[in-house]
N, C-alpha and C positions, 0 to 999 in steps of 0.2 A: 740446377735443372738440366735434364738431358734432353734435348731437342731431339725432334723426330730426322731432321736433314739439317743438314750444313754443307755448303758450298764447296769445294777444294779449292780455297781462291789462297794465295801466300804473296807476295810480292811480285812475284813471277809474270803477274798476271799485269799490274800495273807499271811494271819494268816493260811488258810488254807495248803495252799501249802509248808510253811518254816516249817510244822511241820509235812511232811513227812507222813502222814497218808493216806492212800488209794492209788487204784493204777486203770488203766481201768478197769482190770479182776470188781473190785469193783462198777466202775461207769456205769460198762454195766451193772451189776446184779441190781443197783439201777434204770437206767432209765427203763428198760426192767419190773420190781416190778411198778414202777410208771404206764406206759402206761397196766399195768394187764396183761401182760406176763412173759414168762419162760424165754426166750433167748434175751442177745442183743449183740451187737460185734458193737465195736467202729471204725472209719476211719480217715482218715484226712479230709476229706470234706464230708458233708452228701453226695453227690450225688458220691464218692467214693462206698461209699457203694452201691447204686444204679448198677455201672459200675459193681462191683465184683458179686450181683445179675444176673445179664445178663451173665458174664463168669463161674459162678459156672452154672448155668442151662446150660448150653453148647447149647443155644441158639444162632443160625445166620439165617438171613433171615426171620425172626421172624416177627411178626406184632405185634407193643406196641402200644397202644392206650392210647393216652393221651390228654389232652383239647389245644385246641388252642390259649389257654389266661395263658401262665406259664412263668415259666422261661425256657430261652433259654438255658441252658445247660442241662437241660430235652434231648432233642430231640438230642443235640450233645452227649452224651451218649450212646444214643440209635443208631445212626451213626455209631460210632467210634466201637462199639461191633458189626459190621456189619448187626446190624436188621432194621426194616421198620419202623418210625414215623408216627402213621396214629392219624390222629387231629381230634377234634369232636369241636362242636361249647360250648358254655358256657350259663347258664341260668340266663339271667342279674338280678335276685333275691337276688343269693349268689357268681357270678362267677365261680362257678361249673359246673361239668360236667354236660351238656344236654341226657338228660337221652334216649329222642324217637332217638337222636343223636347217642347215643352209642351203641345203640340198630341194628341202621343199619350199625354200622361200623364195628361189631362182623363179622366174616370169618372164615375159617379151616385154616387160618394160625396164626391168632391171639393167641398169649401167655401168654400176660400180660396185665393188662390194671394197669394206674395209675390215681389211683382217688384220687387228690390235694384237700387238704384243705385249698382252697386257702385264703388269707388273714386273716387265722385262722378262719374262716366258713368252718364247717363240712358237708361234701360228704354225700350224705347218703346211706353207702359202704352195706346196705343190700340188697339194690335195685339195687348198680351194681350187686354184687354176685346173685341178682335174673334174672337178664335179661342176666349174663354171662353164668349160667345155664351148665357151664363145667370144669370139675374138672383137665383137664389141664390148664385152664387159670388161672394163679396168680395173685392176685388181689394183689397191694402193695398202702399201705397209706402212699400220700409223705406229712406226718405232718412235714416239714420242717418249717412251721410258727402257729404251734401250742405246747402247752407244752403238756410234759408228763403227763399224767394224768387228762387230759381237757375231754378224751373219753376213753374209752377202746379201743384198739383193735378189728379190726372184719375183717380184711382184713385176707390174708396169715402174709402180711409183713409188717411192720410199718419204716419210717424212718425219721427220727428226725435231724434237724440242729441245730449249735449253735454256724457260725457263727456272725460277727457285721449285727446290722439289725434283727435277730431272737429273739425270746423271753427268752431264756436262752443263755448267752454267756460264751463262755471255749476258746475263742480266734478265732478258727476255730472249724471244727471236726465235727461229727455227729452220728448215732447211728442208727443201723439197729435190729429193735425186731422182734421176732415171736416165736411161741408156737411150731414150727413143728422142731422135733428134726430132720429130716434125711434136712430139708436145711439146719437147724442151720449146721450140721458137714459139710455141703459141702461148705456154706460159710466162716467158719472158716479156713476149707482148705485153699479155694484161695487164700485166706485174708494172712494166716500165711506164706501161699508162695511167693504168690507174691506182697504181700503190707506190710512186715515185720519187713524193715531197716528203723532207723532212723540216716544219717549222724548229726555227731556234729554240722556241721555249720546249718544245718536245725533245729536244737531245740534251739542253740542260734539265728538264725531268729524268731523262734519263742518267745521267750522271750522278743526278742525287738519289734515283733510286741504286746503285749499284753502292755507294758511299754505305747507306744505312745498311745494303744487304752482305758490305764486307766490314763493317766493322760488329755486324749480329753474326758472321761466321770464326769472329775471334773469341776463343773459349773464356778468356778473362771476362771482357768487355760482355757475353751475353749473360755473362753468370753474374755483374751487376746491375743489371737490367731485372736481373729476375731480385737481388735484392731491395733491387729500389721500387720492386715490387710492379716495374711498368710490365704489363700483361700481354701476353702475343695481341690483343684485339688491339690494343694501347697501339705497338709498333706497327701492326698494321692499318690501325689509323692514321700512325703519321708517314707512313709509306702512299696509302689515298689521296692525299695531300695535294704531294707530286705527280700523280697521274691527270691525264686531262677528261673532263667530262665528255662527257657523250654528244656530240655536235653534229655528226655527220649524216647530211640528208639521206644516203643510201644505205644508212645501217640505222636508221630511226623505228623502223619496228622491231627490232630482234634486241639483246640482252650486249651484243659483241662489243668490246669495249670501240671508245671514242678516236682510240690512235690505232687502228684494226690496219685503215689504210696505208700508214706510215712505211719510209724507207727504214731498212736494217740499216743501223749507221758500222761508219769503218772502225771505230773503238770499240764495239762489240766483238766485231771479225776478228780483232788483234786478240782480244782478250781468249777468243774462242777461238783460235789457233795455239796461242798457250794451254789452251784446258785441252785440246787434242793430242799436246806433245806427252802427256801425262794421262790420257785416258787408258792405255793399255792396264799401267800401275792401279789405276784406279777400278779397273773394272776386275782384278784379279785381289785386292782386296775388299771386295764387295762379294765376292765366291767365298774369301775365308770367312769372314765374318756370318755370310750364310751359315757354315758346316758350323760355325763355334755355337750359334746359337740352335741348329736343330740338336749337335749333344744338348745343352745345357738344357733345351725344353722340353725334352722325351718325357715320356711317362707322367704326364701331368692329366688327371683327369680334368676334361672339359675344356680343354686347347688342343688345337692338330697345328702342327708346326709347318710352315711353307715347305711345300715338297720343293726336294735339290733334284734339278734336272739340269742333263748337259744341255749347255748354249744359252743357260739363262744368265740376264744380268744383275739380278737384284737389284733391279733398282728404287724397292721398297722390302721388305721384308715382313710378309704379310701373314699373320696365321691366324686360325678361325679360333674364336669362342663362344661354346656355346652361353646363349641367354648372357648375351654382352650388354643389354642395355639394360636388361632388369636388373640384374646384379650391379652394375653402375661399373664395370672391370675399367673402362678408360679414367671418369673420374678418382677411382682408386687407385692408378696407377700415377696420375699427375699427383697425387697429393703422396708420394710417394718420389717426387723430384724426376716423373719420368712422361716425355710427351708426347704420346701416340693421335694416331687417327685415323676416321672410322673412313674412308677412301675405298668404294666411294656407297654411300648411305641406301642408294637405291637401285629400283631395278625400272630404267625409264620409263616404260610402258606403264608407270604405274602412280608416273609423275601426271598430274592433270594437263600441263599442256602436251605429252606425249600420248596421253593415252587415244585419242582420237587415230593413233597410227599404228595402236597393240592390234596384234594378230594372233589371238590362244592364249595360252598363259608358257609363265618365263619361273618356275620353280629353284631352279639353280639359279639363276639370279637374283630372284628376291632371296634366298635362302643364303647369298653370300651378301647381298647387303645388310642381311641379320646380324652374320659374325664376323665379317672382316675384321680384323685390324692390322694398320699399321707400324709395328714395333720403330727404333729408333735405329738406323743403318745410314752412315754415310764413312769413307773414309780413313775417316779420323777420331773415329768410335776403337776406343780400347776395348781390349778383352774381360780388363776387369770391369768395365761399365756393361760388357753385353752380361755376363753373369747375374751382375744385378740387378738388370730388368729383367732377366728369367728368372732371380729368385724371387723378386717382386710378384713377377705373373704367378706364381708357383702357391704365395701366401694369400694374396690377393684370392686366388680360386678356392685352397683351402678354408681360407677363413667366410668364403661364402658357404661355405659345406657343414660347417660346423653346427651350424643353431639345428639342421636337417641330425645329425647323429645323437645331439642331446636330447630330441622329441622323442626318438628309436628308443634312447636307453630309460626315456621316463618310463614310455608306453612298457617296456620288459620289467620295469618295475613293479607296475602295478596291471598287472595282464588284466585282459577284464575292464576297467576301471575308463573313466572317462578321460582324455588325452587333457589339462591344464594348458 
């Protein structure tokens, strides 16, 4: 089976951590230098960080503006800190934000907007900052699928994930920069207040989670997994295991997991100082393996291949197909040894607990949560494995085509005649 991501985790990473070296205070001052800022402050989940944003600006009732093609704990964030999710539509070029979009969706209530980079294709956050046009609206970059150092910096706020699935991984956790000292002190504040404790049993969860997730990033070790036939839901049942339930009085209405408020521990930092000393490498084979796969998937009818744009990271490898669930293209492809995924399904506003916060309709967004997919890119994906998930995609689409040209040639058979 070829897994949709895998980690670049090698020894390196665990060499790194049993020798005690570094600690956050360290791996925030590094990501924070990477992405060409002053300040970063680390979380247990990047969109923790996000959360403590919204509570350090003592924002409520607030209007966030964000794209209607993200992930969905964007907007439960923005809920659960009691502000407004107001959605703008996507520009099906890059999945970014729609600019004349965003443009009508600015208000006097408006406070933040977050311009995604999404699929690692860069915003272009000068053009929101020009059409925000006010200096109370914070402009935050959720580079949650891009690495450090792919762009500077140009928003207020920058925030970086790392974890499974992102282009740098530290197990979980994430990483909020920016250059402006009076938020840095206010989100260190809340942070040290109220995101400060790390229970024992939550950092040995954490250790067992990083254990499963680096011995499922060893190519032997996942490929018998896949013949002893334990199933991704299998491993990510016994990954749930180890997470802790949802307890926490001040996250009891919303979905956010139970360790939301938890410290970033220092065996993360270490590990993710290891993964930064190798992000360059990483993120320049993440370009090639782009360009191998838009040759090898030209000319396929009924796929458009991820457009290559300077300063993206790939850090998924995404191309549309058309009538991807009718045709069943993802199941055809797993039963074919290959693991995609559909990232992400919807277009919020059309999720029932968002829709109370749709404003118009979001066309390109429901229109990519039709055909997205995921292809497999991480790494340490050879070229002859990207081939043959392009030839895969290639048969897979043909052989849906086919039963359509044998009706053609009955119907010219018998002109006239009623179609069998």
């Amino acid at each position: 089976m070829i897994p949709r991501t895998r980690p670049a985790l090698s020894l390196a990473e665990f060499w790194s951590i049993l020798r005690l070296r570094g600690t956050r205070s360290d791996f925030e001052a590094a990501v924070a230098a990477k992405a060409g800022t002053r300040y970063g402050l680390a979380f247990a989940y990047g969109h923790a960080g996000f959360y403590a944003l919204l509570r350090a600006l003592n924002l409520t009732q607030a209007e966030v503006i964000l794209t209607a093609y993200t992930c969905s704990i964007m907007p439960e964030v923005i809920v659960a800190t009691g502000n407004v999710p107001v959605f703008v539509d996507i520009d099906p070029a890059d999945y970014n934000m729609e600019m004349r979009a965003l443009k009508s969706a600015i208000t006097n209530k408006t406070r933040v907007i977050v311009a995604t980079h999404m699929f690692g294709y860069r915003t272009d956050v000068d053009a929101v900052r020009q059409i925000a046009h006010d200096e109370r609206i914070v402009i935050l970059e959720d580079a949650a699928m891009t690495f450090p150092g792919s762009g500077g910096l140009r928003g207020d706020v920058g925030l970086f994930s790392f974890g499974p699935g992102k282009p740098l991984f530290t197990m979980r956790g994430g990483v909020v920069v920016t250059g402006d000292a009076g938020l840095y002190d206010k989100l260190k504040a809340y942070r040290d207040r109220e995101m400060g404790h790390l229970p024992t049993g939550e950092l040995a969860r954490r250790w067992a989670l990083l254990m499963i997730h680096y011995l499922l990033s060893n190519g032997l070790i996942y490929g018998l997994t896949r013949r002893l036939r334990l199933s991704k839901d299998t491993i990510s049942g016994l990954a749930s295991r180890v997470r802790p339930v949802q307890n926490d009085e001040q996250f009891s209405t919303s979905s956010l997991p139970g360790d939301y408020a938890t410290r970033y521990a220092d065996f993360q930092a270490r590990m993710g100082l290891a993964q930064l000393r190798k992000a360059d490498r990483i993120l320049a084979r993440r370009r090639v393996l782009a360009e191998l796969y838009g040759e090898a998937l030209r000319d396929i009818p009924g796929l458009t291949p991820a457009p290559l744009k300077d300063g993206a990271s790939y850090a998924l490898y995404t191309v549309r197909v058309q009538d991807r669930d009718a045709i069943g293209f993802c199941q055809r492809m797993q039963a074919r040894g290959i693991e995609t995924s559909r990232m992400f399904r919807n277009a919020l506003p059309n999720l029932i607990k968002y829709s109370p916060y749709a404003r118009g309709i979001y066309p390109m967004a429901e229109q990519a949560g039709r055909e997205v997919v995921n292809l497999p890119a991480y790494a340490g994906l050879t070229e002859g494995r990207v081939r043959y998930v392009a030839d895969s995609a290639r048969q897979v689409l043909q052989a849906n085509r086919q039963p359509q040209v044998t009706v053609i040639l009955s119907a010219a058979k018998n002109p006239g005649g009623d179609l069998q």
